[in-house]
VOSEVO-196396 format. One record per residue (C-alpha): residue number from 1; residue in one letter; chain; x, y, z. Coordinates in steps of 0.02 Angstrom, whole numbers, plus 32768, in hexadecimal, padded with zeros to 4 digits. Layout:
BEGIN
{node NUM "a" "A" {X Y Z}};
...
***
This chain:
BEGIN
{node 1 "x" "A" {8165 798C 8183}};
{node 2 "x" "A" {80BD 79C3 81C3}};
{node 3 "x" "A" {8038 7A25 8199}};
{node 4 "x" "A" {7FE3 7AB0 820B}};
{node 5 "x" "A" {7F5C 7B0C 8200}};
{node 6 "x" "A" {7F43 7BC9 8211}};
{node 7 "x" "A" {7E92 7BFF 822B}};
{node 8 "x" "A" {7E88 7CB3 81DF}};
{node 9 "x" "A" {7DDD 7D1C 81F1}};
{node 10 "x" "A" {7DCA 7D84 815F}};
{node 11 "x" "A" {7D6D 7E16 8179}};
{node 12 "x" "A" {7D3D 7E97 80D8}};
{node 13 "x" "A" {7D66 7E12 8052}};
{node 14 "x" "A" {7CBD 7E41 7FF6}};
{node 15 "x" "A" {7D15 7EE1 7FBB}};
{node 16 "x" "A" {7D8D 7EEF 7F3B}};
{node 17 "x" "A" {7E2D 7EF5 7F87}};
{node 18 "x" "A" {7E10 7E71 7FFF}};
{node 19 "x" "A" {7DB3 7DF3 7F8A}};
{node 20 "x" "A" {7E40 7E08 7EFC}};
{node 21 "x" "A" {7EDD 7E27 7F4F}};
{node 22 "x" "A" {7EC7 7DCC 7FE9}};
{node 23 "x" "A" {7E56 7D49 7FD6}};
{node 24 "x" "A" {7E73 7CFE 7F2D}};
{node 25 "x" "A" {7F23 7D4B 7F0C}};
{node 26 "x" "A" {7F62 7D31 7FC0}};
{node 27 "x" "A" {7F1B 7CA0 801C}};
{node 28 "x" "A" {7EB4 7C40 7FA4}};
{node 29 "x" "A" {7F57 7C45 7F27}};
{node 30 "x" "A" {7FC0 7BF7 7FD5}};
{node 31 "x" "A" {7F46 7B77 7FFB}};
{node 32 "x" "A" {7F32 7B3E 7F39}};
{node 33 "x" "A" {800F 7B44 7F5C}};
{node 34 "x" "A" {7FFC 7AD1 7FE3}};
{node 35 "x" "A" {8024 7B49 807A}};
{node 36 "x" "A" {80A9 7BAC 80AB}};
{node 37 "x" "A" {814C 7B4F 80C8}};
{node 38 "x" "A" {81A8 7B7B 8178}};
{node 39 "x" "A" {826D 7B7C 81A1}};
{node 40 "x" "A" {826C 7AC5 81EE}};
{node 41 "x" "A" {81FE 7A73 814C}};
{node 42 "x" "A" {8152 7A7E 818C}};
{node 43 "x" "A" {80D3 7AC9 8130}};
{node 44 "x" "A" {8038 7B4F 816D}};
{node 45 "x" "A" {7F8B 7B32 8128}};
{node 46 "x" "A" {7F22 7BD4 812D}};
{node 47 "x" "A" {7E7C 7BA8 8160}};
{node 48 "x" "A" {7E02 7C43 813B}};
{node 49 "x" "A" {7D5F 7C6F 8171}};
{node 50 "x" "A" {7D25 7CEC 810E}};
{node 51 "x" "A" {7CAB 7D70 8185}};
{node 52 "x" "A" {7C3A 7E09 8152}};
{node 53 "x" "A" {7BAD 7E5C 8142}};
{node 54 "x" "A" {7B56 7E14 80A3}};
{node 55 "x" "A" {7B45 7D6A 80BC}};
{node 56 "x" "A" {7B13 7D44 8004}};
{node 57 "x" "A" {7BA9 7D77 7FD6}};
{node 58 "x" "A" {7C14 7D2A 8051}};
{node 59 "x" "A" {7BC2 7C7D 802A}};
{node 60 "x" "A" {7BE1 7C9E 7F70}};
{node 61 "x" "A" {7C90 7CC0 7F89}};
{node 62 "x" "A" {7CAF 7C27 7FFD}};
{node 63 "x" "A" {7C59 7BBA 7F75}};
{node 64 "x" "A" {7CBB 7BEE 7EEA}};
{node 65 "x" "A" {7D56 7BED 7F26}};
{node 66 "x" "A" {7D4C 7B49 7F95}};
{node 67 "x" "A" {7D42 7BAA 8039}};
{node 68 "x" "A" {7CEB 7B45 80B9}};
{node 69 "x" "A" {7CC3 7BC9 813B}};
{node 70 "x" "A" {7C6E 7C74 814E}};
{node 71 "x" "A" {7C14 7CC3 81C6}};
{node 72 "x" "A" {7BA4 7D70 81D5}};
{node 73 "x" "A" {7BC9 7D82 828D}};
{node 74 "x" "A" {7C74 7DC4 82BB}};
{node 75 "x" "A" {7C49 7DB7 8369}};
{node 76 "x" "A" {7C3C 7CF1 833E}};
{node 77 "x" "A" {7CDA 7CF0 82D7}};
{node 78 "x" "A" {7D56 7D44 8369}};
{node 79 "x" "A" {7CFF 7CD5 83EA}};
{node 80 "x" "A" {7D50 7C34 838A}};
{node 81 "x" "A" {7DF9 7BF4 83E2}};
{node 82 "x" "A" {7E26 7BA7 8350}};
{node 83 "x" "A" {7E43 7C3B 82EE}};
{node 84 "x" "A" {7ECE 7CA2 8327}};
{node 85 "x" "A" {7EEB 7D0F 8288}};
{node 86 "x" "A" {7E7A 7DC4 8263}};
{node 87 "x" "A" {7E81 7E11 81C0}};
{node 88 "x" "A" {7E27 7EAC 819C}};
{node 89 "x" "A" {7E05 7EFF 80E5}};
{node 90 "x" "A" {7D7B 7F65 8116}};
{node 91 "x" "A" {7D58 8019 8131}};
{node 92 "x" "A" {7DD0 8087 817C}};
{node 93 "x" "A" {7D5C 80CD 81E0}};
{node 94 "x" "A" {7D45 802F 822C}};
{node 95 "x" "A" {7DE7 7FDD 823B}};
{node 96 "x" "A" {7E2B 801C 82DF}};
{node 97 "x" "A" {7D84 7FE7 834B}};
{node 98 "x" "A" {7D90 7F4F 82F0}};
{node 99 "x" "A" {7E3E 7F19 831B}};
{node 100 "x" "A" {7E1F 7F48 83BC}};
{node 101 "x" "A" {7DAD 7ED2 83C4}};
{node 102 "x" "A" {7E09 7E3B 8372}};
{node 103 "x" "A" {7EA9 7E64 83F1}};
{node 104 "x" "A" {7E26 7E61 8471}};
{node 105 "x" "A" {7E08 7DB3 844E}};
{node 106 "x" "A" {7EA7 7D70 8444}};
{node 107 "x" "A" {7ECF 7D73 838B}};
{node 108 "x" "A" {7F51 7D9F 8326}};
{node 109 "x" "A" {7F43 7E39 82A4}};
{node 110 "x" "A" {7F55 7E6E 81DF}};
{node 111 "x" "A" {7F0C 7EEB 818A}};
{node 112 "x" "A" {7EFB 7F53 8102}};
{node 113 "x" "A" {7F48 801B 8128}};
{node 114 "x" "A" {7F26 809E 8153}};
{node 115 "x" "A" {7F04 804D 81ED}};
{node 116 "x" "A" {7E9D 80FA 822B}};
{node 117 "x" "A" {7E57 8191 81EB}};
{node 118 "x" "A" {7EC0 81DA 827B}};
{node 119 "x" "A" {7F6B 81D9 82B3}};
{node 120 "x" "A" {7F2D 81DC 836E}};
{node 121 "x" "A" {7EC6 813B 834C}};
{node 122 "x" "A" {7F50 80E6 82EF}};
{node 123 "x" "A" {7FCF 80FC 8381}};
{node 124 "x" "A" {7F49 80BC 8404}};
{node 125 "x" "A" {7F24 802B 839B}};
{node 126 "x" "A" {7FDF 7FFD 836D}};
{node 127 "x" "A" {7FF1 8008 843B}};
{node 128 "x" "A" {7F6C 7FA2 8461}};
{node 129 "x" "A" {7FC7 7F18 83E7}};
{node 130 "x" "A" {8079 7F3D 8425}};
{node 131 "x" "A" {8039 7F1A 84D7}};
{node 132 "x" "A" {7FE8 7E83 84C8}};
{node 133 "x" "A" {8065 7E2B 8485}};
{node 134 "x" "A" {8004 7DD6 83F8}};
{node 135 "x" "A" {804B 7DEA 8336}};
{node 136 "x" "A" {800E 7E77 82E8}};
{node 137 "x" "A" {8034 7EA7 8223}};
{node 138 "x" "A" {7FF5 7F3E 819E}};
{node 139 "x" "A" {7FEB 7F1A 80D8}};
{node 140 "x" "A" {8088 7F79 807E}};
{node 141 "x" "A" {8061 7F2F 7FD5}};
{node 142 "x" "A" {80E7 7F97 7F72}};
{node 143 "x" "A" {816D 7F5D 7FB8}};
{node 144 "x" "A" {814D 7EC6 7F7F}};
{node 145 "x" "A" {8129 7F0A 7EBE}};
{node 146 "x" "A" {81B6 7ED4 7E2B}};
{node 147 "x" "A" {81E0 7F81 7E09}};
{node 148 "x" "A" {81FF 7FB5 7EBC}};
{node 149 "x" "A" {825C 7F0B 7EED}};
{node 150 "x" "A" {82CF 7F3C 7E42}};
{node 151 "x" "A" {82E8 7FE6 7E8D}};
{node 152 "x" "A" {8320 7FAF 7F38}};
{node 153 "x" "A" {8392 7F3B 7EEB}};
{node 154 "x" "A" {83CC 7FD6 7E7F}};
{node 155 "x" "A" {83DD 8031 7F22}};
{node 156 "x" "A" {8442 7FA2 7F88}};
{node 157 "x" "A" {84B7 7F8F 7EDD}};
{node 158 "x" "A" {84EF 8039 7F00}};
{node 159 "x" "A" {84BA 8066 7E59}};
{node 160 "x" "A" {8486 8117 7E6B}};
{node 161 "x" "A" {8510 8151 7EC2}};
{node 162 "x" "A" {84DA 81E9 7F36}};
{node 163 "x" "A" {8421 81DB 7F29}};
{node 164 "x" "A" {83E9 8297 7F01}};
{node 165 "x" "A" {8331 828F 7ED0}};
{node 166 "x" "A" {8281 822E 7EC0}};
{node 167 "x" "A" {81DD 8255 7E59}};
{node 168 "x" "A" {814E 81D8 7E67}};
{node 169 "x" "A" {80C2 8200 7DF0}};
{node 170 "x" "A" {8026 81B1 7E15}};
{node 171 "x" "A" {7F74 81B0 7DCC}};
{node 172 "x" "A" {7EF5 818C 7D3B}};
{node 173 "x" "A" {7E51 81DB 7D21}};
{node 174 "x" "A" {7DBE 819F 7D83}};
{node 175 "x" "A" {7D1A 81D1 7D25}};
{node 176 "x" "A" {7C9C 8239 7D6B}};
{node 177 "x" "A" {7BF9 81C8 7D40}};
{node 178 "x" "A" {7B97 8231 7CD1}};
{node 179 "x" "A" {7BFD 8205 7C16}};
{node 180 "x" "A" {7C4B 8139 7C4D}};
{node 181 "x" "A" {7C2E 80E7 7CFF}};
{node 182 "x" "A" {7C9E 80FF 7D9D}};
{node 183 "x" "A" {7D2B 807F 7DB3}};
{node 184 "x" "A" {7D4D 80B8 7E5E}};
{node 185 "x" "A" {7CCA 80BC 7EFB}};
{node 186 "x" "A" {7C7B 8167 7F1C}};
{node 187 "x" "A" {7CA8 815A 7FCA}};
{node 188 "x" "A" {7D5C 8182 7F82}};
{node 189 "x" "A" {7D1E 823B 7F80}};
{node 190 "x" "A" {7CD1 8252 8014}};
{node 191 "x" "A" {7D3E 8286 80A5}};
{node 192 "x" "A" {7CA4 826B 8117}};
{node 193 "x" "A" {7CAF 81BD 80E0}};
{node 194 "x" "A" {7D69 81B4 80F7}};
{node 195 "x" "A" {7D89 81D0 803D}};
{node 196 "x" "A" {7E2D 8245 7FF9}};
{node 197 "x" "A" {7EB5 822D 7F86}};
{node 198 "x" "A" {7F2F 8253 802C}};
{node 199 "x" "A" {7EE8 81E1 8090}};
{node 200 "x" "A" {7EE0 8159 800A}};
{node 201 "x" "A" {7F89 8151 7FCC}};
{node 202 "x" "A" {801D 81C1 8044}};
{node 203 "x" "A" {8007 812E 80BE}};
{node 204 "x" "A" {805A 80D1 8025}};
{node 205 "x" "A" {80C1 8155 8000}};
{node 206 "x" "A" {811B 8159 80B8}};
{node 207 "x" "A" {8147 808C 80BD}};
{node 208 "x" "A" {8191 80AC 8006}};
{node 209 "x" "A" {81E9 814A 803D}};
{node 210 "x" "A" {8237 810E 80D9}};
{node 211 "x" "A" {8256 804B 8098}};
{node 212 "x" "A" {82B7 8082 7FDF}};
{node 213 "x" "A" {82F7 8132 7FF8}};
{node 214 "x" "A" {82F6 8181 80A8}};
{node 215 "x" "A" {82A6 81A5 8144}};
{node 216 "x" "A" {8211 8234 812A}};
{node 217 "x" "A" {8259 82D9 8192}};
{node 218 "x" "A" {81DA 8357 8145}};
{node 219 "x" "A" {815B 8370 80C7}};
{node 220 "x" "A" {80F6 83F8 8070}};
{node 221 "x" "A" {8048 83C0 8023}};
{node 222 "x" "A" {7FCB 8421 7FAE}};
{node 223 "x" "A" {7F23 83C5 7FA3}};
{node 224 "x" "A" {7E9F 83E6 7F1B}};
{node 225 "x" "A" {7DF3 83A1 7EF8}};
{node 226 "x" "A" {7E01 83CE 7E39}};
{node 227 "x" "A" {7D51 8359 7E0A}};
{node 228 "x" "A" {7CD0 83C1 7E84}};
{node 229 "x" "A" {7C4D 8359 7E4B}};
{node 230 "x" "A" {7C39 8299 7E31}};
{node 231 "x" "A" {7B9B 8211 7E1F}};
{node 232 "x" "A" {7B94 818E 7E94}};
{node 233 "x" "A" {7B72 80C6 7E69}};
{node 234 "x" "A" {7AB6 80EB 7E3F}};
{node 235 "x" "A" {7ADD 8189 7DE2}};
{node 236 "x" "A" {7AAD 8205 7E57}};
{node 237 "x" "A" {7B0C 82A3 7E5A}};
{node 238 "x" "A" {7B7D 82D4 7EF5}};
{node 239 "x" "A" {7BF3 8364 7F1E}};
{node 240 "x" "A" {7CA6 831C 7F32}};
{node 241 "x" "A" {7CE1 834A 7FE3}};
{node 242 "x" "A" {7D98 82E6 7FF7}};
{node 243 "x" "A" {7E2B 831E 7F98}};
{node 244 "x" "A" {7E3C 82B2 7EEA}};
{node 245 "x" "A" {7EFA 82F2 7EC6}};
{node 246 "x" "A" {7F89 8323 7F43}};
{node 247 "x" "A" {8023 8368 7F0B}};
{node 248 "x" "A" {80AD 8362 7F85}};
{node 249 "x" "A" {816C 8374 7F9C}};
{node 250 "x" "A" {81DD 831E 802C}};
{node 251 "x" "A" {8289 8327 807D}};
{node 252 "x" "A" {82D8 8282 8095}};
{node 253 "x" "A" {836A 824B 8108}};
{node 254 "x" "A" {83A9 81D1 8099}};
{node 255 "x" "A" {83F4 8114 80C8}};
{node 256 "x" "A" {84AE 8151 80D6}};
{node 257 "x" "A" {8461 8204 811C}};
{node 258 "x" "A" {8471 826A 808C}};
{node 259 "x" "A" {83CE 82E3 8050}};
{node 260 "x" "A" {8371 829A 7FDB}};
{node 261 "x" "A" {82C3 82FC 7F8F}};
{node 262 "x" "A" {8236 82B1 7F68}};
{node 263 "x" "A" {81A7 82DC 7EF4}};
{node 264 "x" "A" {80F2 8296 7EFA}};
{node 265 "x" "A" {8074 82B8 7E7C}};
{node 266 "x" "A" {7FCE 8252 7EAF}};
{node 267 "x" "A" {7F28 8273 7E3A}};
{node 268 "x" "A" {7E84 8224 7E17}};
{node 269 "x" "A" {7E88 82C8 7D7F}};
{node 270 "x" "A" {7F1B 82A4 7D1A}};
{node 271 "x" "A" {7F17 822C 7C67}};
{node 272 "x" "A" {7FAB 81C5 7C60}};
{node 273 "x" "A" {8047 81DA 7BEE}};
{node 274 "x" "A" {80C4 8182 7C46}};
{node 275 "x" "A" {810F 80CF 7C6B}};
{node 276 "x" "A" {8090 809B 7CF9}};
{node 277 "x" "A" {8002 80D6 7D61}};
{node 278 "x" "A" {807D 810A 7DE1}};
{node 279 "x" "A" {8148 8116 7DBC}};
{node 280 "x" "A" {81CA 812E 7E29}};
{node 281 "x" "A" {8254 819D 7DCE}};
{node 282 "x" "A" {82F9 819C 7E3E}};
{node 283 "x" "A" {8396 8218 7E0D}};
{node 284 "x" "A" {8441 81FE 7E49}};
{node 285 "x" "A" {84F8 8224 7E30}};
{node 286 "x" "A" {8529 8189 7DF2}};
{node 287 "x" "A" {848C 8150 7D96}};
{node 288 "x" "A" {83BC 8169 7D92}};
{node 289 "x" "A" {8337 80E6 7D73}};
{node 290 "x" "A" {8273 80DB 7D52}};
{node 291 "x" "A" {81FF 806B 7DA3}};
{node 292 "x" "A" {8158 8037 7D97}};
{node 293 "x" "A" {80F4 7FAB 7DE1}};
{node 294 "x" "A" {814C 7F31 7D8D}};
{node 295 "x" "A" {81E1 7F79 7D09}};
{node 296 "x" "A" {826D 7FDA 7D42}};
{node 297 "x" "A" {82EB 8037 7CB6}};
{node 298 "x" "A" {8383 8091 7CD8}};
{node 299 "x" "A" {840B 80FB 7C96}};
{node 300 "x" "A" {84BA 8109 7CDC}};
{node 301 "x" "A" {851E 818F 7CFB}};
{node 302 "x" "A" {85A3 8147 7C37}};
{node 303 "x" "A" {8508 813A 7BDE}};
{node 304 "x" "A" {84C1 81DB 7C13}};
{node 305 "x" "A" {8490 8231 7B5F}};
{node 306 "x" "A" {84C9 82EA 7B52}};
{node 307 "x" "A" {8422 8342 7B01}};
{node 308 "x" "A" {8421 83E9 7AC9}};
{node 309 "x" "A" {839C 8473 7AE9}};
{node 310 "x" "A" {8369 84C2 7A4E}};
{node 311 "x" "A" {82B7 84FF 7A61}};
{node 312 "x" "A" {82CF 8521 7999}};
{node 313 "x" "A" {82EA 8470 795B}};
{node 314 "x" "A" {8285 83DE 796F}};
{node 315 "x" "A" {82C6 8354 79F2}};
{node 316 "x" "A" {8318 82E4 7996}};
{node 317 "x" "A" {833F 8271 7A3D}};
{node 318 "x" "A" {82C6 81E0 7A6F}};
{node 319 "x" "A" {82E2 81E4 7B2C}};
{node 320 "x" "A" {827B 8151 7B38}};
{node 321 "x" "A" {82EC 80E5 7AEA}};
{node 322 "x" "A" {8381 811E 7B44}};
{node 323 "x" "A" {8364 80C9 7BD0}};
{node 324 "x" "A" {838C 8009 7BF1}};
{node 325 "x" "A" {8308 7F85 7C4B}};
{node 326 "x" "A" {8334 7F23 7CE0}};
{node 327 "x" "A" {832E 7E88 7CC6}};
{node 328 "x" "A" {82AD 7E11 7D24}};
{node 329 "x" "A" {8329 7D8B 7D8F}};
{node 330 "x" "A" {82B0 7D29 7DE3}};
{node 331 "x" "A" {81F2 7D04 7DE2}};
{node 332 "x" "A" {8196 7D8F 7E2C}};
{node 333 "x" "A" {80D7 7D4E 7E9D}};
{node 334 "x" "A" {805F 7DBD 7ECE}};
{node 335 "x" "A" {809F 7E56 7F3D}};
{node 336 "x" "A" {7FF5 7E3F 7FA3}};
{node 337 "x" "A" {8025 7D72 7FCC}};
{node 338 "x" "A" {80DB 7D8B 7FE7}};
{node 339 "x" "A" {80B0 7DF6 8088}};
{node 340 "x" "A" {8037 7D77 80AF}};
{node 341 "x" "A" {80B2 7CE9 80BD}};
{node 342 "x" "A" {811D 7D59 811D}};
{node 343 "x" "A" {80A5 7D8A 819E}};
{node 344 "x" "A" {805A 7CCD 819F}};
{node 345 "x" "A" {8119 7CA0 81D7}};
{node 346 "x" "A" {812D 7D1E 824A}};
{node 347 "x" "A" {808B 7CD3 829A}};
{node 348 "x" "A" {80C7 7C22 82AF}};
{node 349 "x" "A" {8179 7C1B 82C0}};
{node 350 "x" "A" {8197 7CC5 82F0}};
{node 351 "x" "A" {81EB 7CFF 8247}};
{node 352 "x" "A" {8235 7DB0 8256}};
{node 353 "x" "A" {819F 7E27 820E}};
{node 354 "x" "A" {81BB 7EEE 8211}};
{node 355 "x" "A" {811F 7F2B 81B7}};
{node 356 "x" "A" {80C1 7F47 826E}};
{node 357 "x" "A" {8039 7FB6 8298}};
{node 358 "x" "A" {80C3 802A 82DB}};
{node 359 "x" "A" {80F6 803C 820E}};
{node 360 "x" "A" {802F 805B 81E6}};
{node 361 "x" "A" {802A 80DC 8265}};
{node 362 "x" "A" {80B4 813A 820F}};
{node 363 "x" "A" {8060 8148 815F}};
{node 364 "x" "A" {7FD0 8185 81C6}};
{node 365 "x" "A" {8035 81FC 8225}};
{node 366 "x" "A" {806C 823B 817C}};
{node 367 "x" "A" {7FB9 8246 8133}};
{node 368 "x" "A" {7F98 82BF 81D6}};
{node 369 "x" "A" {8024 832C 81A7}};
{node 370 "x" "A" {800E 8332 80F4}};
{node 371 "x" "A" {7F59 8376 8127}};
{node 372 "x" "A" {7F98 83DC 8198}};
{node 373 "x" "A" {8026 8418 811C}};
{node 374 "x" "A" {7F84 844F 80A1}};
{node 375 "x" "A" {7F29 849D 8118}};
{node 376 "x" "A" {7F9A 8511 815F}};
{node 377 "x" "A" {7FF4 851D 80BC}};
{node 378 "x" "A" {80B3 850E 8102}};
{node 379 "x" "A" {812C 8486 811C}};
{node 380 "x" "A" {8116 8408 81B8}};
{node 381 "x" "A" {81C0 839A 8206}};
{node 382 "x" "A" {819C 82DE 8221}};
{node 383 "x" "A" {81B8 82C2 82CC}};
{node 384 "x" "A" {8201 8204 82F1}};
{node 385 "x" "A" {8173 8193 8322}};
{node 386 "x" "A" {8184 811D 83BC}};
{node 387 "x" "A" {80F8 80A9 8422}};
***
């Protein structure tokens, strides 16, 4: 057994995502785990350098979490042989020039989605990867969640029959500033900025569409910017310009080609009364279940209650408890570090990996036509997506 090591630039880990999903969660968590084992006993050391802007903050990180390199010069970074991995968290705005540049010298890619603020960038930059023949990955965190994995296993059971239906609720209220601080960055509300509720999360939405349920073949979308006015990080007052709910319905071709709908509700509006911050309800013949980021509960087709509408009568029925929790059959890691380990075996011993640039440029492709959808207020197909 040997150990290699796997030097990984890290750009955008200053930002939340980046610095708690993928640096601590991800690869600090695998190098405090000794590495990532391979197929033939070997083990991969990641080897981070951690590269930004703010070079305080870089160094701080580094320190704290035993990180011996970081660097303020990309430029410097991408001209080192000896790291062959690019990871980008940043901007939208900025990724595609950015992996551009990284496939431009010589390294391998992963970053966080959308992978454009265009459908016409993503494809160029997914080409640019496909062609050059290095390894190129996008984040699809949800997969990877306990809930979902439940669900899939659900799904792969056979368990609901003839799938008929899905609602995904997601959302929480994000506060405007003036009566308790914002918990989310005012950039989220800018479209100019590359802010919007459908540009945030239907990139999410298409990976979990097409991976549990079925392929996307249309979709009709109704944006809304319900908050028209915010405060920004210092307070200041600023008219909201990107949509902060979408509200959206889709046709599905599902896994053994029967039509399955789906039903997204997406808000940064709504107050919460239900299991999660975003639930996945799924209705079929045989059986439906409920999952959130972690829990999933279900209710088969014998133990289906019969309730009775009486608009007269109080509901005497606790449909809460009706409903019986899958249990949790193995130890579930972070979603974020899973995908990780995956993409750090694809790297060195060529492990299969699907989650490619090609599968970003789809959620962006359906980010495009759920604007599109808004805007001209009618339903748009999904064409099929090829480099």
């Amino acid at each position: 057994m040997t150990t290699q090591r796997l030097g990984i630039i890290m750009h955008g880990v200053t930002g939340r995502m980046g610095m708690n999903q993928h640096l601590i969660r991800s690869i600090v968590a695998i190098r405090e785990q000794g590495g990532v084992p391979l197929a033939n006993g070997d083990r991969v050391m990641p080897d981070p350098i951690l590269v930004g802007r703010n070079a305080e903050k870089l160094q701080s990180l580094a320190r704290q979490y035993r990180i011996e390199r970081w660097s303020a010069s990309l430029a410097d970074a991408l001209a080192n042989p000896d790291d062959t991995v690019f990871f980008d968290a940043g901007s939208t705005q900025m990724r595609p020039a950015l992996l551009e540049q990284a496939l431009a010298a010589g390294k391998h890619i992963y970053c966080e989605k959308p992978i454009a603020t265009s459908l016409q960038e993503a494809l160029a930059i997914a080409r640019t990867a496909q062609s050059s023949g290095l390894k190129h990955g996008v984040v699809q965190d949800k997969l990877f969640l306990p809930g979902l994995r439940k669900l899939d296993m659900l799904r792969r059971a056979g368990f609901f029959g003839r799938m008929l239906s899905v609602r995904l609720e997601f959302g929480y209220w994000v506060f405007e500033g003036d009566l308790q601080p914002i918990q989310r960055p005012s950039w989220n509300y800018r479209a100019e900025d590359g802010g919007g509720m459908i540009l945030d999360m239907m990139c999410h939405w298409r990976y979990v569409l097409d991976n549990l349920f079925g392929q996307v073949k249309s979709i009709s979308c109704l944006g809304a910017i319900h908050v028209p006015e915010r405060r920004d990080e210092a307070g200041r007052p600023y008219r909201v310009t990107a949509d902060d709910a979408a509200y959206a319905t889709a046709e599905l071709i599902g896994h053994s080609g029967e039509p399955v709908i789906a039903q997204m509700n997406m808000s940064w509006a709504t107050r919460v009364r239900r299991d999660d911050l975003v639930t996945f309800h799924v209705d079929g013949t045989h059986g439906s279940a409920v999952a959130g980021l972690q829990d999933c509960r279900i209710q088969s087709r014998v133990a289906t209650p019969r309730p009775v509408w009486n608009p007269d009568v109080k509901q005497s029925m606790n449909f809460f408890d009706q409903w019986q929790e899958v249990p949790d059959t193995e130890t579930y890691d972070n979603g974020f570090k899973i995908q990780w380990e995956h993409f750090i075996r694809h790297v060195a011993e060529d492990a299969p990996y699907r989650w490619t640039l090609l599968e970003g440029a789809k959620g962006v492709q359906l980010v495009d036509l759920a604007l599109q959808s808004w805007r001209e207020r009618r339903w748009i197909d999904v064409p099929e997506l090829t480099l």
